[in-house]
C-alpha positions, 0 to 999 in steps of 0.5 A: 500500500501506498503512504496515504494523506488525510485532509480535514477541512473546517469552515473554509470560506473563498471570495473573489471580491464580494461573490463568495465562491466556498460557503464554510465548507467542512470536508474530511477525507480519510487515508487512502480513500478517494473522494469525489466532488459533483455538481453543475458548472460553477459550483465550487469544485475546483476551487475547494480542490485548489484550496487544498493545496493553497493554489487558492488561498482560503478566506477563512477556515482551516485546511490540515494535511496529515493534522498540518495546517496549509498555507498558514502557519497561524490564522492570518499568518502565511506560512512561507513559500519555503515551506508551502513547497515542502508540504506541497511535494506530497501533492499531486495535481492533474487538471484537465488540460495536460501542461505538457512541454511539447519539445520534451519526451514523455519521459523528459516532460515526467523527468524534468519536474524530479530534476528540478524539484528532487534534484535527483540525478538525470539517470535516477530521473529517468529510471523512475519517469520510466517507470512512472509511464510503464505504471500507466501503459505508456511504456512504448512511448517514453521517447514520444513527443506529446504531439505524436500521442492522443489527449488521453495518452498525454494526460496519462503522462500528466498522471506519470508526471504526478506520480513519479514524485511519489505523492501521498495525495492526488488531486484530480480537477475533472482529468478527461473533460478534455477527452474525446469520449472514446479515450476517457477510459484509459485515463479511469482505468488508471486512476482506477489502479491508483485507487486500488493501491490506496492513494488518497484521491480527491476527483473533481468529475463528471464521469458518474460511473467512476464516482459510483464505482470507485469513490468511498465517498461522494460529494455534491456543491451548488453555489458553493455549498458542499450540499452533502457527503456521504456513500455513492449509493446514497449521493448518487441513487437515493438521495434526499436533497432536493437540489442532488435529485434535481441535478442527477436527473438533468444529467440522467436526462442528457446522457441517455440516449 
């Protein structure tokens, strides 16, 4: 098994000016389990996901990785971008467009961030972003540049990247929204594998059957409230809020066929 993050969240609160974008949000994701945020357009989502690693500095709130608060050392004291960095190497973080540097290799866009950023050796940088891509079946395109390979293979590289840096916990800001639907798949199934091996996992998504299927615990934000958490059976099949039913039939409604 993986070593695995917690993540606690307690009346976290975001504004751009005066739209109030995370309304006291409380949120706890256990060690290795994999949550999954749902909702319309501009509910919220991806700001909590980049809250967690302070890409969005939070208002007010508190957010605590492993019981250690992030961003801030005290309340209104930022902690220093020294030690946001240190805390943020056991953060991976995929979003949906697939930041790939288009005159490197797959293996040289994974190597690159271990370089720099472990300062690990070019040769020992190598050997793990080769094994970060064969994780993720792309062993055969190590020397491939990103414009010899689909969207959903360079997202898996994306995830390679990640991953190679040995993180405790993935953030995963809707991965295959960027997908033609047919390369949807070989991004879950990887995401999958990750789940399987014990990675936290907080997803960002609308892919239900992936929540379903995969999640320990699915929740849903409108207007930037976390309306509910609980089981996928309950989130997804028997929910009792209202504005859940609402939004789960508007999507049953545009995806059947």
């Amino acid at each position: 098994m993986l070593a695995a993050s917690s993540v606690e969240m307690r009346k976290v609160n975001k504004y751009y000016g005066k739209f109030q974008a995370l309304k006291d949000i409380d949120l706890s994701i256990l060690p290795g389990k994999v949550t999954c945020l749902i909702g319309p357009s501009g509910s919220g989502k991806s700001t909590l996901l980049r809250c967690i690693n302070f890409l969005e500095e939070y208002d007010s709130g508190e957010v605590r990785i492993d019981g250690q608060l992030i961003g801030y050392d005290a309340p209104n004291k930022k902690m220093s971008g020294r030690r946001l960095r240190e805390m943020r190497r056991s953060i991976g973080m995929v979003f949906q467009q697939f930041n790939l540097w288009p005159h490197m290799t797959a293996k040289e866009n994974v190597a690159e961030g271990l370089i720099r950023v472990r300062r690990m050796s070019k040769a020992d940088a190598d050997r793990r972003a080769s094994e970060a891509l064969a994780k993720v079946g792309l062993a055969d395109k190590i020397a491939s540049h990103p414009s010899r390979l689909s969207g959903g293979q360079q997202q898996r590289v994306a995830i390679a990247r990640a991953i190679a840096m040995e993180p405790k916990l993935m953030l995963f800001d809707e991965p295959t929204s960027a997908l033609d639907p047919e390369l949807v798949g070989e991004v879950l199934s990887v995401m999958r594998t990750l789940a399987g091996e014990g990675m936290t996992m907080v997803v960002v998504t609308h892919e239900m059957g992936f929540a379903a299927h995969v999640a320990d615990q699915v929740g849903f934000m409108e207007k930037g409230e976390l309306v509910g958490v609980d089981s996928p059976d309950r989130i997804l099949h028997r929910p009792e809020d209202a504005r859940i039913q609402s939004f789960l039939r508007t999507y049953h409604e545009r995806n059947s066929f």
